[in-house]
Each structure stands twice: as C-alpha cells, then as structure tokens.
C-alpha positions in Angstrom: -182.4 142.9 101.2 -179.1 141.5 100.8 -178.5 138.4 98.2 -175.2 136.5 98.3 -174.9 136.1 94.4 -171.2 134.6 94.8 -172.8 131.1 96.7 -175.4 130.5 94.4 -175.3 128.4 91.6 -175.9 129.2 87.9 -179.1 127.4 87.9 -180.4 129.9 90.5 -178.9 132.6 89.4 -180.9 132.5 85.8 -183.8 132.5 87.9 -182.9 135.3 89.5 -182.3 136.6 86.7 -186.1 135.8 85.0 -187.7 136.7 88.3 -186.0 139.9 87.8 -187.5 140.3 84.3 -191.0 139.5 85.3 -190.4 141.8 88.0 -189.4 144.7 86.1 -192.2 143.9 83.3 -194.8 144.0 85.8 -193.4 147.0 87.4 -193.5 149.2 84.3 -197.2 147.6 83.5 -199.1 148.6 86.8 -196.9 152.8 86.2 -198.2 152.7 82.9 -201.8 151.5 83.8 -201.9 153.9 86.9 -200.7 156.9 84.7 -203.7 156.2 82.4 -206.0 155.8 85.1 -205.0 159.0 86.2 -205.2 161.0 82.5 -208.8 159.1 82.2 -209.7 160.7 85.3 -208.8 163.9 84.9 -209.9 164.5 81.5 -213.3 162.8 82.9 -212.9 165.9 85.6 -213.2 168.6 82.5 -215.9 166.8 80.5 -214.3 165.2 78.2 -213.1 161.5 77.1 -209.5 160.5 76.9 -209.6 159.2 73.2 -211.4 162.7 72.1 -208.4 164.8 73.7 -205.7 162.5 72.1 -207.7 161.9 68.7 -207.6 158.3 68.9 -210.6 156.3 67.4 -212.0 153.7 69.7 -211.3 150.6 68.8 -213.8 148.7 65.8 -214.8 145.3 67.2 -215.8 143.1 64.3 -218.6 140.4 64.8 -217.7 136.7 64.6 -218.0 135.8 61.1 -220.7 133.3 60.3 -219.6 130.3 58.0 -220.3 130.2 54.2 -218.6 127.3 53.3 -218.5 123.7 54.4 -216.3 120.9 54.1 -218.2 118.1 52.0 -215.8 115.6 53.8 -216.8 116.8 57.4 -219.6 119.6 57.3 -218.1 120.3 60.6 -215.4 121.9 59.4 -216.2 125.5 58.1 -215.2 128.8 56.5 -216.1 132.0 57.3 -214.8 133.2 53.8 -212.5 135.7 55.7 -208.3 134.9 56.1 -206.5 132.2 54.2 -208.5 129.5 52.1 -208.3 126.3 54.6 -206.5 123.2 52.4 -209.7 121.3 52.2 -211.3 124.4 50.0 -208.6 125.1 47.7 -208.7 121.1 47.2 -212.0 121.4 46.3 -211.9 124.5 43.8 -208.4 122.9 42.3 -210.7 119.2 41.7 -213.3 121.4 39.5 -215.4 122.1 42.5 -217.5 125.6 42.3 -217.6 127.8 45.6 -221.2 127.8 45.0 -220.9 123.7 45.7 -219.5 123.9 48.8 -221.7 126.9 50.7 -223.3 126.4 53.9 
C-alpha cells in the first residue's frame, strides 16, 4: 500500500493522521484483550481463576442508591444522600430547613 503524502492536502493529511491514531488504539486494544483471553484460559486449564493467581479482588459493584431526600420545589428531583449536596438542598438547609424536612 503505497500513499502519495506529497499531493494531498493538509486537511487530508490530519485525517490521515487521526485514522492512524484510531488505528493504532484499536490495534493495541484487540493484543491486549487477546493476551488476556489467552492468560484466562490457561489459568482456567490448571484450575484456577485469573484474579486468584494475580491477587486482584474482583471488582465491588455497588447497588443504585435509593433517594432520601426530595426537592420540595419539584419532588421529582432527588438525592440519594451519596456525592455532592445538589444546590436545591444546601438551599434548603442554608433557609433553616432540617434534612429531616426534606426526606423522601
């Protein structure tokens, strides 16, 4: 495959260029996923699981949080309790409000 980079103009050659990228990315994505595939197998083969030989823990799933608190503007809008305070709750709390006032 032969490209004649000297006739073609910028535009095209920047998306050369990002085609190239992807290209490479992707390359290095499906080596890496085959060379796990492979180590999964073979420690499958001797009775074993891949995250026991290596030590790693499997990875802790947390459940959806249900919502405690409630807008009193739009009950819609809700708070799991979890992350940052949304605006309307720290409103609320900074106007005298109790977070007992505004649970679910």
């Amino acid at each position: 495959m032969s490209i004649d980079l000297n006739s073609m103009s910028l535009k095209e050659l920047k998306e050369l260029q990002g085609q190239v990228a992807r290209a490479i990315s992707n390359y290095e994505d499906r080596k890496k996923k085959h060379a796990l595939a492979e180590l999964e197998e073979k420690a499958r083969e001797m009775g074993y699981s891949l995250a026991e030989l290596t030590g790693a823990s499997a990875t802790r799933k947390r459940a959806p949080a249900s919502a405690k608190f409630a807008n009193p503007a739009n009950p819609a809008d809700t708070w799991s309790g979890r992350g940052r305070k949304p605006r309307w709750f720290a409103e609320a709390l900074a106007a005298g409000k109790k977070p007992e006032d505004l649970s679910v």
